[in-house]
Each structure stands twice: as C-alpha cells, then as structure tokens.
TIVO-2410 file (N, C-alpha, C; in nm, 3 decimals):
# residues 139
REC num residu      c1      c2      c3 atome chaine
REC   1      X  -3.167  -1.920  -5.937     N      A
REC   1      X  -3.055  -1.988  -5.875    CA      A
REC   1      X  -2.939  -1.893  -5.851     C      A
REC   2      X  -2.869  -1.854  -5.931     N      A
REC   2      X  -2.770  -1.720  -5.935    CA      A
REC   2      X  -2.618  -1.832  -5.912     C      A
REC   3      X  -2.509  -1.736  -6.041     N      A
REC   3      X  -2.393  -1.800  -6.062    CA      A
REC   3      X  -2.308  -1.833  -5.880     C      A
REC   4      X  -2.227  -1.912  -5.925     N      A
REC   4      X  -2.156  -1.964  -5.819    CA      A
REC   4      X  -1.992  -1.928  -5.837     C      A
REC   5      X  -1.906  -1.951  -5.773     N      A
REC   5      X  -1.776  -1.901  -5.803    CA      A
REC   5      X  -1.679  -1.984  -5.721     C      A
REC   6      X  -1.592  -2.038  -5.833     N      A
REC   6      X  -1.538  -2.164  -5.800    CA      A
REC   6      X  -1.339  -2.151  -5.761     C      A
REC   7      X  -1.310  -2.169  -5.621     N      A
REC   7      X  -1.148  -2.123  -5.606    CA      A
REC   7      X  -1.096  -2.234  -5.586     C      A
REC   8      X  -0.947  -2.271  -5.636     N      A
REC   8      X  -0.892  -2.300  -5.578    CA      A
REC   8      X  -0.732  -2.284  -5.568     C      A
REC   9      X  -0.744  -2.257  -5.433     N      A
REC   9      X  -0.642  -2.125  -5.316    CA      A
REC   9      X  -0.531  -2.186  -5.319     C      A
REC  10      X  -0.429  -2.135  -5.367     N      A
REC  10      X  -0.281  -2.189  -5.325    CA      A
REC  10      X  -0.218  -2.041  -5.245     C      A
REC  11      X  -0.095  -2.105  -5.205     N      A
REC  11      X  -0.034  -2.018  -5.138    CA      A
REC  11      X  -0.012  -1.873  -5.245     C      A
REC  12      X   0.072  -1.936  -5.382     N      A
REC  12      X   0.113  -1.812  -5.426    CA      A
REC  12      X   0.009  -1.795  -5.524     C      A
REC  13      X  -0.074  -1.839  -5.606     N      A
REC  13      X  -0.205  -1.824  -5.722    CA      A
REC  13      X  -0.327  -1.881  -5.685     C      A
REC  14      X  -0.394  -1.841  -5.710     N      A
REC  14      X  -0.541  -1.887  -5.704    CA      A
REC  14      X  -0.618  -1.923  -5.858     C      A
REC  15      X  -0.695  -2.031  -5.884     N      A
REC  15      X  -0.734  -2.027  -5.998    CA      A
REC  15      X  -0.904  -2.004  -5.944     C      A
REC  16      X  -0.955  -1.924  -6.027     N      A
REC  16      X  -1.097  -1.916  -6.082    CA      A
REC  16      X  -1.162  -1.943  -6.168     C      A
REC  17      X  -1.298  -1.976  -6.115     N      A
REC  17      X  -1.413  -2.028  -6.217    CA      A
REC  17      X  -1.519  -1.988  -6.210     C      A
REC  18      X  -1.644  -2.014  -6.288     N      A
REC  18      X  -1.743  -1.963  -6.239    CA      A
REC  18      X  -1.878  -2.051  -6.365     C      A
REC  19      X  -1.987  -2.051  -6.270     N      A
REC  19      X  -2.086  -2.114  -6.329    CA      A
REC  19      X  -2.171  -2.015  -6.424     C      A
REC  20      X  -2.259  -2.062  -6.500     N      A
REC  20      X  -2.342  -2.009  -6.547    CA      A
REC  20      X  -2.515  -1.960  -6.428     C      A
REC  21      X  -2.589  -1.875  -6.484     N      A
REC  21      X  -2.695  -1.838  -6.398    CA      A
REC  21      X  -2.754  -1.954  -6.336     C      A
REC  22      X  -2.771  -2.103  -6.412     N      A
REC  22      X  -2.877  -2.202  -6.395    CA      A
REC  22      X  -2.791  -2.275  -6.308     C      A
REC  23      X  -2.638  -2.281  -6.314     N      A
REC  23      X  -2.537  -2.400  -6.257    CA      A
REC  23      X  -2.542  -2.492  -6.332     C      A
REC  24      X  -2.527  -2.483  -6.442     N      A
REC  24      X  -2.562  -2.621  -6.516    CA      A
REC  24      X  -2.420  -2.582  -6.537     C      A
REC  25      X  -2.315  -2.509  -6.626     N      A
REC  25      X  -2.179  -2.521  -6.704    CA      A
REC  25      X  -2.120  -2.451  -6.627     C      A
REC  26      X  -1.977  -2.500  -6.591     N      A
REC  26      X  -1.883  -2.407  -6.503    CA      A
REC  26      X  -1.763  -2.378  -6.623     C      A
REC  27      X  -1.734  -2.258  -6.572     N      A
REC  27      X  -1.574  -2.284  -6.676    CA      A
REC  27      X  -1.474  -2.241  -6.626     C      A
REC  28      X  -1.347  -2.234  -6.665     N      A
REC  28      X  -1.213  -2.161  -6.625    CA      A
REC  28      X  -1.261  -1.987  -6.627     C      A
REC  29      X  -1.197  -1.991  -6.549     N      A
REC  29      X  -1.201  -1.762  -6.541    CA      A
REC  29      X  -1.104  -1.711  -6.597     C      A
REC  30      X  -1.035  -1.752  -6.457     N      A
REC  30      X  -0.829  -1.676  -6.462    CA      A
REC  30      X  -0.759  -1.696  -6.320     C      A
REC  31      X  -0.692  -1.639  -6.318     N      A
REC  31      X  -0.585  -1.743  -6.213    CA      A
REC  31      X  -0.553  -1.563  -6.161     C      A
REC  32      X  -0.548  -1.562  -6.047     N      A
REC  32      X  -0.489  -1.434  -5.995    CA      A
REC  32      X  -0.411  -1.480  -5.864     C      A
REC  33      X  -0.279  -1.376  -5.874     N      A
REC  33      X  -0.205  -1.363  -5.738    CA      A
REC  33      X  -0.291  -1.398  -5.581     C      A
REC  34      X  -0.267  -1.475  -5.522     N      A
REC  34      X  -0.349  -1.464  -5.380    CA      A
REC  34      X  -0.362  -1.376  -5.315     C      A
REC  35      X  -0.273  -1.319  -5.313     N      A
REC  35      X  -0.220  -1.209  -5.246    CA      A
REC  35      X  -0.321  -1.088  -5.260     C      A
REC  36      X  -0.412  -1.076  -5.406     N      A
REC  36      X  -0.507  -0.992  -5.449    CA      A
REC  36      X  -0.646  -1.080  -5.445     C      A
REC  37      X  -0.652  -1.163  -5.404     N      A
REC  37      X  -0.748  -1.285  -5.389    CA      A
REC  37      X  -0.892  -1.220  -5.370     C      A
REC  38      X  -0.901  -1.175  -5.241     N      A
REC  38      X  -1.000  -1.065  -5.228    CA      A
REC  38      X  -1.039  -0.954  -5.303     C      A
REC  39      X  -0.967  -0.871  -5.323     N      A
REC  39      X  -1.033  -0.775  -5.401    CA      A
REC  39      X  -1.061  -0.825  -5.565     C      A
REC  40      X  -0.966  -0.915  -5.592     N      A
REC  40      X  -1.089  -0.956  -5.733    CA      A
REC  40      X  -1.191  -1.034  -5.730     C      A
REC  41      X  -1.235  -1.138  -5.598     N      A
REC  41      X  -1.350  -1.127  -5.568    CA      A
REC  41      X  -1.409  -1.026  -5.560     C      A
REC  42      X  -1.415  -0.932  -5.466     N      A
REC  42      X  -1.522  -0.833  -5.416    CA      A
REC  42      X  -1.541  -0.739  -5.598     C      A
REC  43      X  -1.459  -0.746  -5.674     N      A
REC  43      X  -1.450  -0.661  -5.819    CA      A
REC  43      X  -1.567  -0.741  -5.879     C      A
REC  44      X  -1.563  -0.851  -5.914     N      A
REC  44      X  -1.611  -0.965  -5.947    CA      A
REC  44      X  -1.754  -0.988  -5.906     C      A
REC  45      X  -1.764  -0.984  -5.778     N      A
REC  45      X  -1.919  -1.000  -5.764    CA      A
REC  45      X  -1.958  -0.829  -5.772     C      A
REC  46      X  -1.906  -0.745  -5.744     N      A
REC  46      X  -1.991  -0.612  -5.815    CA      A
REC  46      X  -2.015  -0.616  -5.943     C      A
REC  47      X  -1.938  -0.688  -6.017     N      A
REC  47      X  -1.991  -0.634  -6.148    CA      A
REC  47      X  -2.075  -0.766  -6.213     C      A
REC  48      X  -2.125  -0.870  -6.155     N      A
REC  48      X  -2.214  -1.002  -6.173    CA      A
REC  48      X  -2.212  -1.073  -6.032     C      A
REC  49      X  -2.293  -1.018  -5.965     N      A
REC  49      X  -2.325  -1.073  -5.829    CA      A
REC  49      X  -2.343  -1.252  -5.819     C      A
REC  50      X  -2.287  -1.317  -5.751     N      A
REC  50      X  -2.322  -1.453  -5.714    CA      A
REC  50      X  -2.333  -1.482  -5.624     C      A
REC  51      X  -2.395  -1.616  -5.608     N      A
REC  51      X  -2.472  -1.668  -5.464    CA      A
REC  51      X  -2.387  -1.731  -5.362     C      A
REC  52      X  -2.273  -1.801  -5.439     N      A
REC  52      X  -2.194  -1.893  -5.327    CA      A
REC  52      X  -2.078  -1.902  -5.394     C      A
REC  53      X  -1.976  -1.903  -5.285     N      A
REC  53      X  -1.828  -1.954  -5.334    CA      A
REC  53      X  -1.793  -2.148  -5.316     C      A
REC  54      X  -1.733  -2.223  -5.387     N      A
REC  54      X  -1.701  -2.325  -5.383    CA      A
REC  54      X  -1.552  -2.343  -5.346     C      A
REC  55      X  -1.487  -2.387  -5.262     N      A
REC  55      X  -1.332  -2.368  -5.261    CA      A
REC  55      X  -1.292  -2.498  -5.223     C      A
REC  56      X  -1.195  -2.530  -5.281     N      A
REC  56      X  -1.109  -2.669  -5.252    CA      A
REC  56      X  -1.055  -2.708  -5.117     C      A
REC  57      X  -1.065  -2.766  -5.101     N      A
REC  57      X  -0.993  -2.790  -4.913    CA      A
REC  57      X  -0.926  -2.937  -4.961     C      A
REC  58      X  -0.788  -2.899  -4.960     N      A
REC  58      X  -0.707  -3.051  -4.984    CA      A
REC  58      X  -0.756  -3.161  -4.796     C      A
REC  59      X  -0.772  -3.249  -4.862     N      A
REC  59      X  -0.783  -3.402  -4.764    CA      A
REC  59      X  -0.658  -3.473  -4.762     C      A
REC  60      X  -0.567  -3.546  -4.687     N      A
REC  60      X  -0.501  -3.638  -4.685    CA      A
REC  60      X  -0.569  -3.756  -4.728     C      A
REC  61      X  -0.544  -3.883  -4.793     N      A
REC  61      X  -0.643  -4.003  -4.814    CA      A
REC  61      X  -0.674  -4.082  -4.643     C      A
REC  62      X  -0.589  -4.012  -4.550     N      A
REC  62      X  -0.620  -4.091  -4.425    CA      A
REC  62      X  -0.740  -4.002  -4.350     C      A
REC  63      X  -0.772  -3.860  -4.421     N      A
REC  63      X  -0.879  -3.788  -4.388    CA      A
REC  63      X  -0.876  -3.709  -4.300     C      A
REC  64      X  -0.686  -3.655  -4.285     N      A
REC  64      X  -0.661  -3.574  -4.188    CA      A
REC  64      X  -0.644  -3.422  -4.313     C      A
REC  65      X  -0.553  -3.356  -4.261     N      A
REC  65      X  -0.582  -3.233  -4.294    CA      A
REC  65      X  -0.448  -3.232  -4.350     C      A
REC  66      X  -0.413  -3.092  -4.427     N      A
REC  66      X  -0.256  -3.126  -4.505    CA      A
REC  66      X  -0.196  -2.993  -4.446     C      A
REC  67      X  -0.082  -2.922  -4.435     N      A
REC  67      X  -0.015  -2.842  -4.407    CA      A
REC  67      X  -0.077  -2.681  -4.486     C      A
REC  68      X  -0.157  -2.747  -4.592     N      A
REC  68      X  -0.234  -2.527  -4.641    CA      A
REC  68      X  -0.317  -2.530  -4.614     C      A
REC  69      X  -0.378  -2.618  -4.535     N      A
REC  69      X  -0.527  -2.619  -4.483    CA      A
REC  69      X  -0.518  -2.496  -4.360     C      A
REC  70      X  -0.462  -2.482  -4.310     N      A
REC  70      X  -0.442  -2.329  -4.227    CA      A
REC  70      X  -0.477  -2.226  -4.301     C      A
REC  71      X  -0.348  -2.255  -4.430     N      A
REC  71      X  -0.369  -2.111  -4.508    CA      A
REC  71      X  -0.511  -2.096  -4.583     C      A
REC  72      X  -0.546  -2.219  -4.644     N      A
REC  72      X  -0.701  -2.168  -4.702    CA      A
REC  72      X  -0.758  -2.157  -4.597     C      A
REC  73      X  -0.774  -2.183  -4.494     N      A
REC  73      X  -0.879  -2.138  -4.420    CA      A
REC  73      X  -0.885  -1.998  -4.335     C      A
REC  74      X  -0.784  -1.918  -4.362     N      A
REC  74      X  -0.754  -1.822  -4.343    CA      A
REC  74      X  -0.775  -1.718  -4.450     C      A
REC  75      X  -0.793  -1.744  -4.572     N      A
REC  75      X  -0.871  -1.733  -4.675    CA      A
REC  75      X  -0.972  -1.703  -4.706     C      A
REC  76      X  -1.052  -1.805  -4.651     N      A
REC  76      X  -1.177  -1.863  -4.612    CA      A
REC  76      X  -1.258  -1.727  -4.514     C      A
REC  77      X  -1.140  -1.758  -4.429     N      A
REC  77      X  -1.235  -1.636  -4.307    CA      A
REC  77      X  -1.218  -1.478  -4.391     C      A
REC  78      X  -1.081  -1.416  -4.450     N      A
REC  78      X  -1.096  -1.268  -4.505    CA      A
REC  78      X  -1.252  -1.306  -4.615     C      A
REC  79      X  -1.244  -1.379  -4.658     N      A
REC  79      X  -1.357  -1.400  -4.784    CA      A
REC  79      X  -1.526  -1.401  -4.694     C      A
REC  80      X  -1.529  -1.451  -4.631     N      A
REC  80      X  -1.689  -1.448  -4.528    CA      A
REC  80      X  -1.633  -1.293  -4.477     C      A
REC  81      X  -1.557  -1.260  -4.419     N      A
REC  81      X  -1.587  -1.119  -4.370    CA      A
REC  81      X  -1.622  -0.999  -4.482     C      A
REC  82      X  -1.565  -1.025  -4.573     N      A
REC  82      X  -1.608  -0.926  -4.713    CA      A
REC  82      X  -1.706  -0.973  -4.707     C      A
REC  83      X  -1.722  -1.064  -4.750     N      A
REC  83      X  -1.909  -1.095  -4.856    CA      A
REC  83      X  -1.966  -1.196  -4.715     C      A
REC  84      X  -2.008  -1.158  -4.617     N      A
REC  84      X  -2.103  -1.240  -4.558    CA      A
REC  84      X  -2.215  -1.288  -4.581     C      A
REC  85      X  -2.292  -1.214  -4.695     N      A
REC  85      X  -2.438  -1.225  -4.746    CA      A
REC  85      X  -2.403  -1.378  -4.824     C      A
REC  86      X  -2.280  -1.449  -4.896     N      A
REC  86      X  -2.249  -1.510  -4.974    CA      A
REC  86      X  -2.223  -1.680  -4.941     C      A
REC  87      X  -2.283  -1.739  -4.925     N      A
REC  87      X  -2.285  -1.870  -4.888    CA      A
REC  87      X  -2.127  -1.955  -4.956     C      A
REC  88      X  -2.073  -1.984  -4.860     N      A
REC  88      X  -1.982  -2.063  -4.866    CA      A
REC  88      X  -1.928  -2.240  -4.834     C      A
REC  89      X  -1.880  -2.305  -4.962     N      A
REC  89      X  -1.915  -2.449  -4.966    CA      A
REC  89      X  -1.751  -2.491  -4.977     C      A
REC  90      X  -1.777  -2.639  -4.926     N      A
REC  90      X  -1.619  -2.636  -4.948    CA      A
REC  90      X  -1.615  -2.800  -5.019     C      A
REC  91      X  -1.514  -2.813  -5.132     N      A
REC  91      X  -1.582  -2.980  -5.223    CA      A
REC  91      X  -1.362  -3.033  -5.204     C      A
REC  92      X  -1.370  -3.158  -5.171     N      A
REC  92      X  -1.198  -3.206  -5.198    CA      A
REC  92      X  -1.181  -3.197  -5.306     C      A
REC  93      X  -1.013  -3.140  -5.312     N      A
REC  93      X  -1.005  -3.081  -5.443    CA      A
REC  93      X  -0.870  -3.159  -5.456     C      A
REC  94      X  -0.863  -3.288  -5.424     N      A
REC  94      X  -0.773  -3.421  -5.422    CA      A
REC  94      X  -0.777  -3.454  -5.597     C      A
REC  95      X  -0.684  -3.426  -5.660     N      A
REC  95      X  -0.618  -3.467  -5.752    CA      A
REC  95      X  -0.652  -3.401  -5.854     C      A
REC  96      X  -0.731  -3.242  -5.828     N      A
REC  96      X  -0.787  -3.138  -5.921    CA      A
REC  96      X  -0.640  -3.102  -6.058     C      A
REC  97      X  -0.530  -3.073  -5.968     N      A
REC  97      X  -0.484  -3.018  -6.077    CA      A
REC  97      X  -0.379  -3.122  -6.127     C      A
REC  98      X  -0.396  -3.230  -6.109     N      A
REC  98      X  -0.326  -3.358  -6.207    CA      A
REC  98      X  -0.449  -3.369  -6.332     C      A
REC  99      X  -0.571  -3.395  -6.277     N      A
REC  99      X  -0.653  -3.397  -6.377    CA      A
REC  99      X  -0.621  -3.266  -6.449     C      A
REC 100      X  -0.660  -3.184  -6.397     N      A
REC 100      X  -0.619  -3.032  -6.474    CA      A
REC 100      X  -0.555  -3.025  -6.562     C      A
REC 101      X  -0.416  -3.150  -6.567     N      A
REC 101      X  -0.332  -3.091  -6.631    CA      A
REC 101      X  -0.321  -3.178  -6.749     C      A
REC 102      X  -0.416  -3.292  -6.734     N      A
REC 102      X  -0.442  -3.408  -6.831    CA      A
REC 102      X  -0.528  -3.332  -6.984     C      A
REC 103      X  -0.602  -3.256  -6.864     N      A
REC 103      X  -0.687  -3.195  -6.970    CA      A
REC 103      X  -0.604  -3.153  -7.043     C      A
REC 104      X  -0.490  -3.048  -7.019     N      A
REC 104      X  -0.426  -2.965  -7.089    CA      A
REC 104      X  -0.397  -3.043  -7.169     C      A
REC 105      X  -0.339  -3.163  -7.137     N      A
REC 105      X  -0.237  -3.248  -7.244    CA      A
REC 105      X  -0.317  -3.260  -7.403     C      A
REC 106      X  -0.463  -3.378  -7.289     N      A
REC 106      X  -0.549  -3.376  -7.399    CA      A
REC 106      X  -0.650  -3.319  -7.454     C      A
REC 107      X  -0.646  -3.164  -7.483     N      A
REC 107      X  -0.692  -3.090  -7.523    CA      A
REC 107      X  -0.573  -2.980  -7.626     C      A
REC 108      X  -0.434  -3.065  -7.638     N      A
REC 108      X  -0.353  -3.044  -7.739    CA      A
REC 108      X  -0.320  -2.929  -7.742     C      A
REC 109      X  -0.316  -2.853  -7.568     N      A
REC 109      X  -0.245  -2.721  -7.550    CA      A
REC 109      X  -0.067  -2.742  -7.609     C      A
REC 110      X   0.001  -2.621  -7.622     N      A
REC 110      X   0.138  -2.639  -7.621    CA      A
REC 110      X   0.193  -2.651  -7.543     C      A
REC 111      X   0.274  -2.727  -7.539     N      A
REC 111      X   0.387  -2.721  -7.351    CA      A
REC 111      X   0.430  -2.605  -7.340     C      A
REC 112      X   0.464  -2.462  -7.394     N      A
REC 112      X   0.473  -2.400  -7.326    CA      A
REC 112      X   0.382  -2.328  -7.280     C      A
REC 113      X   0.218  -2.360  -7.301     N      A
REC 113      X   0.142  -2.267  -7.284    CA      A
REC 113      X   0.125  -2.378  -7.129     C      A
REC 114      X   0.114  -2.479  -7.104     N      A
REC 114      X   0.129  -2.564  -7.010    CA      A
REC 114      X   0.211  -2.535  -6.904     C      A
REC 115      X   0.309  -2.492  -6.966     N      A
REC 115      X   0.436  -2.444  -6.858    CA      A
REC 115      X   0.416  -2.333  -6.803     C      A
REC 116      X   0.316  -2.249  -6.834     N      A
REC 116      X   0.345  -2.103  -6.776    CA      A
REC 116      X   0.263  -2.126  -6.621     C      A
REC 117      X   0.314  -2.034  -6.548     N      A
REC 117      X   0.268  -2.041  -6.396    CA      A
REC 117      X   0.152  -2.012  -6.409     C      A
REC 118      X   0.068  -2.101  -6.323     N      A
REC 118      X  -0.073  -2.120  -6.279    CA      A
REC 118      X  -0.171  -2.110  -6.407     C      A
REC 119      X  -0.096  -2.206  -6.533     N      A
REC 119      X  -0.187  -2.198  -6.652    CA      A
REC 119      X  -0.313  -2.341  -6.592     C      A
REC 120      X  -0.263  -2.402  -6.517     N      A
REC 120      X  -0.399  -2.509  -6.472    CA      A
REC 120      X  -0.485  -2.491  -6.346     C      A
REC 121      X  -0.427  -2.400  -6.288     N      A
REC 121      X  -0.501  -2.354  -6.183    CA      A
REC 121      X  -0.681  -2.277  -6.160     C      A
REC 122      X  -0.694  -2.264  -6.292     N      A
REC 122      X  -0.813  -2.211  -6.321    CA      A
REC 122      X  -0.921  -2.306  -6.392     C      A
REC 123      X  -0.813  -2.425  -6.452     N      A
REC 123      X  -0.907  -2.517  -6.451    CA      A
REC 123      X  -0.887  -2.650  -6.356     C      A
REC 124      X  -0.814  -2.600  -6.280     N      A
REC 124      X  -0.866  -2.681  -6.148    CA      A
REC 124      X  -0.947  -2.630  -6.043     C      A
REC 125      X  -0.970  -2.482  -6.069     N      A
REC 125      X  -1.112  -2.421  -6.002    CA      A
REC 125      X  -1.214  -2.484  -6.041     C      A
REC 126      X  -1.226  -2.493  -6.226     N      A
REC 126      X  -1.330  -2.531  -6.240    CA      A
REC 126      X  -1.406  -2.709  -6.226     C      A
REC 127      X  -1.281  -2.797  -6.231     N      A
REC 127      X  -1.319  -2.890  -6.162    CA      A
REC 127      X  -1.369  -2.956  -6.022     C      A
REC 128      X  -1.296  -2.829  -5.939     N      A
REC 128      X  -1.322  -2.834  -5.775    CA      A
REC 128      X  -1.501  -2.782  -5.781     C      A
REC 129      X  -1.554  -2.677  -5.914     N      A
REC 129      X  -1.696  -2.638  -5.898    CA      A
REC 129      X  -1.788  -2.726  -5.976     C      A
REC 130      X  -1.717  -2.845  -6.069     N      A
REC 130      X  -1.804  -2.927  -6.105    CA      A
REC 130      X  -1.812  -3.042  -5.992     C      A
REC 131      X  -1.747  -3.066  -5.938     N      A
REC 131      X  -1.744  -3.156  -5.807    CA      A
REC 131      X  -1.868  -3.141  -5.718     C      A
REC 132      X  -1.899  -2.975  -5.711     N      A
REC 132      X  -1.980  -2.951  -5.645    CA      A
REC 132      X  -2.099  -2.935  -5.704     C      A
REC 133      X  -2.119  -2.922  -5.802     N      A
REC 133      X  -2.267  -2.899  -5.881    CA      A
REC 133      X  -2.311  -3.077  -5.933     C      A
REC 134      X  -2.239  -3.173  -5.915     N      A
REC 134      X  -2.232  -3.269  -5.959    CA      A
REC 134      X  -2.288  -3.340  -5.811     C      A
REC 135      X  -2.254  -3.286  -5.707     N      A
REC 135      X  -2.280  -3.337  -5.598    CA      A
REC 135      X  -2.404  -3.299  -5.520     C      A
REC 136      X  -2.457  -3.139  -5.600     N      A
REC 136      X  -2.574  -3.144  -5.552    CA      A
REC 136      X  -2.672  -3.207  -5.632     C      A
REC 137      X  -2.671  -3.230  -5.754     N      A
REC 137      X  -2.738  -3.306  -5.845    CA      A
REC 137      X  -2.803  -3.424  -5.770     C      A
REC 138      X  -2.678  -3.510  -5.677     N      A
REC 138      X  -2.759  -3.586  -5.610    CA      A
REC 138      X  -2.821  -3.558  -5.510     C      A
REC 139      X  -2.818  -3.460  -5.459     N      A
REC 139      X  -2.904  -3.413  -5.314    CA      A
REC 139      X  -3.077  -3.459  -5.311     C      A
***
C-alpha cells in the first residue's frame, strides 16, 4: 500500500500528518511555515517515500468554495509539479480544527501548550487523513 501524507494548508502554517505503511493509523507530524511547505515535503518523501497526499479543501455548507480555496489550490499545483509520480486526494476539512482543538481540551493539554501558534494544525492534518482512509474503507 505505501504511507500517505496528510495537509492541511493555511495561509501562514500548514499542519502535517502521516499514515502508517498499511493506512490503518494516521498521526500528527508537525506543523511547518507554508511558506517552506514544499521543500519539507520533497525532504520528507526522500527520506520515507509515500504514495499520496490528502489535503483539506474548505467547502462552504452551501457547497460553494471559500476565499483560500485559490490559495490551496495554488499549493496544490507547486506540490503535483514537484512530486508528479504522487497521487493527489482532496477530503472537506469543514470543522477539522474545532474538532482539533476539542481534542486538545480533552486530552488535558495545557492552555498554553494550546495557545501556541499552529499547536492544532497538525492534528487537524491528521483528521482531514482519517476522513480519508475512513472513506475509502467504504469504497
């Protein structure tokens, strides 16, 4: 099967995730600047190659598109031009980092470890990649 790698792209951080070989467990990675977005991908799959990226694409609930949907998808395209060999999926990532941040609560982090910039962003990668492994389950 081969690991998968789970984003999701904000303007100023990105959080990462990543599955195990089988896709069965995803977890938090780390959260990096966007701005370096790419090259810690391309770092990343040299040193544990994976098969596909998963990335969040926010939805409006009326099923239109939201104002960073430009910017991830601009994203989107530097990321297929690096790794073209790399299959790319895209899962709604509608209410990832509220949940994200529930977790934090109840998982009895400290508020200030809560507070620090883009401390949920990496596990709202990894919810945007259980979305998707959850969704091929039913395929």
């Amino acid at each position: 099967m081969g690991r998968l790698l789970g984003l999701d792209v904000g303007k100023k951080r990105t959080g990462i995730a990543i599955t195990d070989d089988l896709q069965i467990a995803c977890s938090p990675h780390s959260t990096v600047d966007t701005s370096s977005l790419i090259q810690e991908v391309l770092r990343m799959h040299s040193e544990s190659a994976f098969v596909g990226v998963v990335i969040g694409k926010p939805k409006l609930m009326t099923g239109g598109t939201t104002d960073s949907t430009a910017f991830i998808e601009s994203e989107v395209s530097k990321l297929s031009k690096a790794l073209p060999s790399v299959a790319i999926h895209f899962v709604d990532e509608g209410f990832t980092s509220k949940e994200a941040a529930q977790i934090q609560l109840q998982s009895g982090m400290k508020k200030s470890k809560r507070r620090a910039k883009g401390s949920i962003d990496s596990i709202a990668a990894s919810l945007i990649l259980q979305r998707h492994l959850d969704a091929q389950a039913y395929k």
